[in-house]
Structure formats: C-alpha cells, structure tokens
C-alpha positions as CSV (number, residue, x, y, z in Angstrom):
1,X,0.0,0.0,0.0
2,X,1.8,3.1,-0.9
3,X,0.8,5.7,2.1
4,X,0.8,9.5,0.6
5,X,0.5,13.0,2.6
6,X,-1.5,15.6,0.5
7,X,-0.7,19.2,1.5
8,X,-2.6,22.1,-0.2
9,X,-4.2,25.1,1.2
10,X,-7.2,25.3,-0.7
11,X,-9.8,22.8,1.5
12,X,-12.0,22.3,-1.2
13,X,-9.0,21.1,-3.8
14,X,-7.1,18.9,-0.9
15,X,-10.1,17.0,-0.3
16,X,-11.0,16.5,-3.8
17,X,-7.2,15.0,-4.0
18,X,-8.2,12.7,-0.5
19,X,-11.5,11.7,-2.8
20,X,-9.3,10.6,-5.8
21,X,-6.5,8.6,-3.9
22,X,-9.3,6.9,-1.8
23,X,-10.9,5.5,-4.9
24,X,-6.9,4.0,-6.1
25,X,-7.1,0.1,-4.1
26,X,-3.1,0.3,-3.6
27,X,-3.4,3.8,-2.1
28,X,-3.9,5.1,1.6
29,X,-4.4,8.6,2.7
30,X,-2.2,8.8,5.8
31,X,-2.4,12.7,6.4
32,X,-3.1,16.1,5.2
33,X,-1.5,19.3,5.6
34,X,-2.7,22.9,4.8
35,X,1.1,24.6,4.7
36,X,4.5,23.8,4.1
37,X,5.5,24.1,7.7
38,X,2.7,22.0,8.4
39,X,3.7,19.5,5.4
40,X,7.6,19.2,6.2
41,X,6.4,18.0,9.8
42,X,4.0,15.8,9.0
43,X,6.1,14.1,6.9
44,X,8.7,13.9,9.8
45,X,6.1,12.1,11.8
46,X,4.4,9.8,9.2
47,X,6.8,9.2,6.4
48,X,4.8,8.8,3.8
49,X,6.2,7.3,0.8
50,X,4.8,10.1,-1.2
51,X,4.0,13.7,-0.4
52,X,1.2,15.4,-2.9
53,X,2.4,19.1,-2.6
54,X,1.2,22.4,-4.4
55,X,3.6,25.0,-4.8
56,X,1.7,27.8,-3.2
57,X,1.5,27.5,0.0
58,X,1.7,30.1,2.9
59,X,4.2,29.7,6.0
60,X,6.8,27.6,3.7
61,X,6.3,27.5,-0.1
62,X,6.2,23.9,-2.0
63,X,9.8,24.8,-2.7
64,X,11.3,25.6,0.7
65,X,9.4,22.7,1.7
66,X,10.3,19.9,-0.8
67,X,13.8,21.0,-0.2
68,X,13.3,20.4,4.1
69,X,11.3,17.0,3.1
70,X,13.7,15.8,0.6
71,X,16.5,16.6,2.8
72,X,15.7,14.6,6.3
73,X,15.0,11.3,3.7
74,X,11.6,10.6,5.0
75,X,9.4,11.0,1.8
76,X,10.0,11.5,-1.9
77,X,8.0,14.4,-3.0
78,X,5.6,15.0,-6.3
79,X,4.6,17.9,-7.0
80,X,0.7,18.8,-8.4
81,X,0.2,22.8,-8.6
82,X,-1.2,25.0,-11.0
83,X,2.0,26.7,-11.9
84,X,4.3,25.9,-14.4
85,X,6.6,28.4,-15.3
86,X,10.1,27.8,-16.1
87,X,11.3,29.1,-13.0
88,X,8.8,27.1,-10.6
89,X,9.7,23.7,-12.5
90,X,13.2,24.1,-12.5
91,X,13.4,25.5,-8.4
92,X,10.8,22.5,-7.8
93,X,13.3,19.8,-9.4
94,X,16.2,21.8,-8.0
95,X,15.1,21.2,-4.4
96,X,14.4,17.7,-5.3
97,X,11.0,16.8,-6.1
98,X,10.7,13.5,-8.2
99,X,8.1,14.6,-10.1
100,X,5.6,17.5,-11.3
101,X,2.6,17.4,-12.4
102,X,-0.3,19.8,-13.4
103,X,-3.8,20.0,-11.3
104,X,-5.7,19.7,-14.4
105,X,-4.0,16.9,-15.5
106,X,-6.2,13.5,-15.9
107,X,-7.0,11.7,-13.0
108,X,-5.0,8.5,-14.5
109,X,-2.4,10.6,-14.7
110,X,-1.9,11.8,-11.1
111,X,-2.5,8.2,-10.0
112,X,0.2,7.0,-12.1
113,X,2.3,9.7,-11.2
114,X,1.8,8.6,-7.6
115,X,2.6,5.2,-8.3
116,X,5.9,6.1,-10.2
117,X,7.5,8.0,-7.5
118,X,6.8,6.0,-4.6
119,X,8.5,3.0,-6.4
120,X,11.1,5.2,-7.3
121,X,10.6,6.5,-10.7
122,X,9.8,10.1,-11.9
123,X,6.9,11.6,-13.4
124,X,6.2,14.8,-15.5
125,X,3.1,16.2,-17.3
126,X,3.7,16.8,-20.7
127,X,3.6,20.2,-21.0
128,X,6.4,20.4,-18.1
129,X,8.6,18.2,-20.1
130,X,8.4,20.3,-23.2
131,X,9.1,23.5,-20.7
132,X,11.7,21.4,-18.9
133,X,13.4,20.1,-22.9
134,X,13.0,24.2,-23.9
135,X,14.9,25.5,-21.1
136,X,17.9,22.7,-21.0
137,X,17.9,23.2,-24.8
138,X,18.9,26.8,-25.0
139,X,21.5,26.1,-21.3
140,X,24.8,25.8,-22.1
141,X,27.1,22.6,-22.5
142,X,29.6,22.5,-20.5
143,X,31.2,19.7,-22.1
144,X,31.0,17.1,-25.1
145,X,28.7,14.1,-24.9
146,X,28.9,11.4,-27.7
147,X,25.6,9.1,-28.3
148,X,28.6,6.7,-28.3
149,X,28.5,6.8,-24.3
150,X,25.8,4.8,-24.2
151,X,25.0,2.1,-25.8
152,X,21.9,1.6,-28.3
153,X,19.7,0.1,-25.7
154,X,20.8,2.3,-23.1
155,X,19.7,5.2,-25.7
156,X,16.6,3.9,-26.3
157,X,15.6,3.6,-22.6
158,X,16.7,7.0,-21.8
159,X,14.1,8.3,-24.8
160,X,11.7,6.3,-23.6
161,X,12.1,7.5,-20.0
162,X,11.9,11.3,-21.4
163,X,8.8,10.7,-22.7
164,X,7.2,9.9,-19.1
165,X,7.1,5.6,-19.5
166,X,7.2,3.9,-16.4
167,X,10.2,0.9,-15.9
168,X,7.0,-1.1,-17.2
169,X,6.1,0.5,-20.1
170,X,9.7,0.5,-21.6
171,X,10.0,-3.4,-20.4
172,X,6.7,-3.8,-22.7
173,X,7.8,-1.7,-25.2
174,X,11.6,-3.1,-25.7
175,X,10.4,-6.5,-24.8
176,X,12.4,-7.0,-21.9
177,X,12.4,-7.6,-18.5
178,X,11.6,-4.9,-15.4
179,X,14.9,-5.8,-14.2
180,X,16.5,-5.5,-17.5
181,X,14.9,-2.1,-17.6
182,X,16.5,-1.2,-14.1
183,X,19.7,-2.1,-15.0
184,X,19.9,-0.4,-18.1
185,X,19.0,3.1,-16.1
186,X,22.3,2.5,-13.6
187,X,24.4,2.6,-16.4
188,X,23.0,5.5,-17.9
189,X,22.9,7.3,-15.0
190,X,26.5,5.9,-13.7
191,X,28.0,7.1,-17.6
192,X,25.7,10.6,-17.3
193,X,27.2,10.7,-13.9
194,X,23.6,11.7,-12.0
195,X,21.2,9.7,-9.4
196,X,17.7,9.7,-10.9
197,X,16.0,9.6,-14.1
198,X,14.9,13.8,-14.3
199,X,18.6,14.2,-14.2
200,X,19.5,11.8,-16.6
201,X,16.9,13.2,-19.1
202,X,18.1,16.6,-19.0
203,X,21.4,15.8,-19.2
204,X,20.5,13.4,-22.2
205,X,19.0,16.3,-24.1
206,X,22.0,19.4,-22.9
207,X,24.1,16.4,-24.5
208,X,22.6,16.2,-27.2
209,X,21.3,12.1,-26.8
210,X,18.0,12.9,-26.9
211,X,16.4,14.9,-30.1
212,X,13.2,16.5,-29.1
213,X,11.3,19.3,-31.5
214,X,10.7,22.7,-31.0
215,X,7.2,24.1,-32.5
C-alpha cells in the first residue's frame, strides 16, 4: 500500500485530492496538511512514501518545503500545482522533487504519477517536459557528450524514459524484462554521472542524446 500526505491550502482542492486517492485500491491517505510548515512535519512524523504538494503554499512555499522533506529522507515528493513556469519547475526539481505534475492533469495521470514515484521512478506532465526540454535546450554545454556513451539500448531507454514511460512500459515496449529495464538506467545514470532519471533526461537532451522538437 503506498501511504501518501497531501498538502494544499485550498480545502475544497485537498479534499478532492483525498477523494481521488481513496478510490486507487493500492493507495492510503495517511495525512493532510494545509502549509508547508505544516507538510515538512507531518512528513517527519508519518513518512509517507509520497508527499502530494502544491507550490503555493503560505508559512513555507512547495519549494522551501520539498527542499526540508527531501532533505531529512523521510518521503519522496511530487509535486501537483497549477503553476508551471520555467522558473517554478526548474526550483521545484532543483530542491528535489521527483516529479511534477499539473492539477488539471487526468485523474489516470496523477494516480500514475503517484505510483511512479513512490517506487522510485519520476513523473512529468507533458507540458512540463516540453518547458523542462525548452529550457535545457537553449542552457549551455559545459562539455562534449557522444551518443557513443551509451549504448543503443541504453539510448533507447533513456528516450523512452523522457517521454514519461514507467520501468514497465519501456519493459513492454523493448520486450524485456523490469529488471532488465532497471539495470539499463544504472548505467546510464553511472555514464551521465547523476542519481535519478529527471537528471538523466536533462542531461541526455544538454548532451545532445535525446532529439526532441521545437514548435
């Protein structure tokens, strides 16, 4: 059972969130929170595997606070806001969150997002990835990245993680195993030289290793 915290300050919203989660059989609602102050400690006290946190927030913003939670280890935190500018995604990964997703995203969507993260994995609405690809895009390199790094198969996971696919969903796809999958993304991430599969993705695309198209 993956146990979640959901902390938003809109009442009305948060329970709505409560109402989706309780409908998910592998979910439990273990706590709510109506701040970031308030969200940081209750995620000190309940360790959730998952905290569901807005941006907006008074007392301590969804940034200050995914930075406290992700910092004392107890919880990995996804974000689900209204916002995405450049500068909120990019803070919001910065402090750590493993994923970031929009409020008016599908319900299927936020569940699976869920899901993902607690077992480890990322998760990005669309529309943050294409802001997340724009902005790495037009960064600078700091230095040279041949495809040759990794190898076909590690290439083709990486793309297919970029595009949002669970460990999974690529095994399905490339007709291999989960574990296969798994072991595919340490090597990536041991040759791209990061820890989790956001990083990995924007360095594959400031390297160059992932095409993506600009419209």
């Amino acid at each position: 059972m993956i146990r979640v915290l959901v902390a938003d300050d809109h009442p009305i919203v948060r329970a709505g969130i409560v109402g989706l989660l309780a409908d998910a059989d592998d979910i439990t609602v273990v706590g709510e929170a109506a701040d970031g102050a308030e969200a940081v400690a209750q995620a000190r006290l309940l360790r959730p595997d998952v905290v569901l946190l807005d941006l907006r927030m008074p007392v301590l913003d969804g940034v200050a606070a995914t930075s406290q939670i992700v910092a004392s280890g107890v919880s990995r935190v996804l974000v689900l806001t209204t916002y995405e500018s450049d500068e909120q995604i990019l803070a919001a990964i910065s402090a750590g969150a493993a994923g970031y997703l929009i409020k008016a995203s599908p319900s299927s969507e936020i569940l699976a997002g869920v899901r993902a993260v607690a077992e480890g994995e990322s998760a990005l609405s669309p529309s943050v990835a294409a802001r997340l690809v724009s902005h790495v895009r037009t960064g600078p390199v700091e230095q040279v990245v041949t495809p040759s790094l990794l190898s076909p198969r590690e290439l083709e996971v990486l793309k297919l993680v970029a595009t949002g696919r669970t460990n999974a969903e690529i095994g399905r796809e490339l007709y291999i195993g989960e574990a296969t999958v798994k072991s595919h993304l340490l090597r990536v991430f041991a040759k791209l030289e990061v820890s989790d599969r956001t990083s990995a993705v924007m360095r594959g695309i400031e390297f160059g290793l992932i095409e993506t198209s600009r419209g």
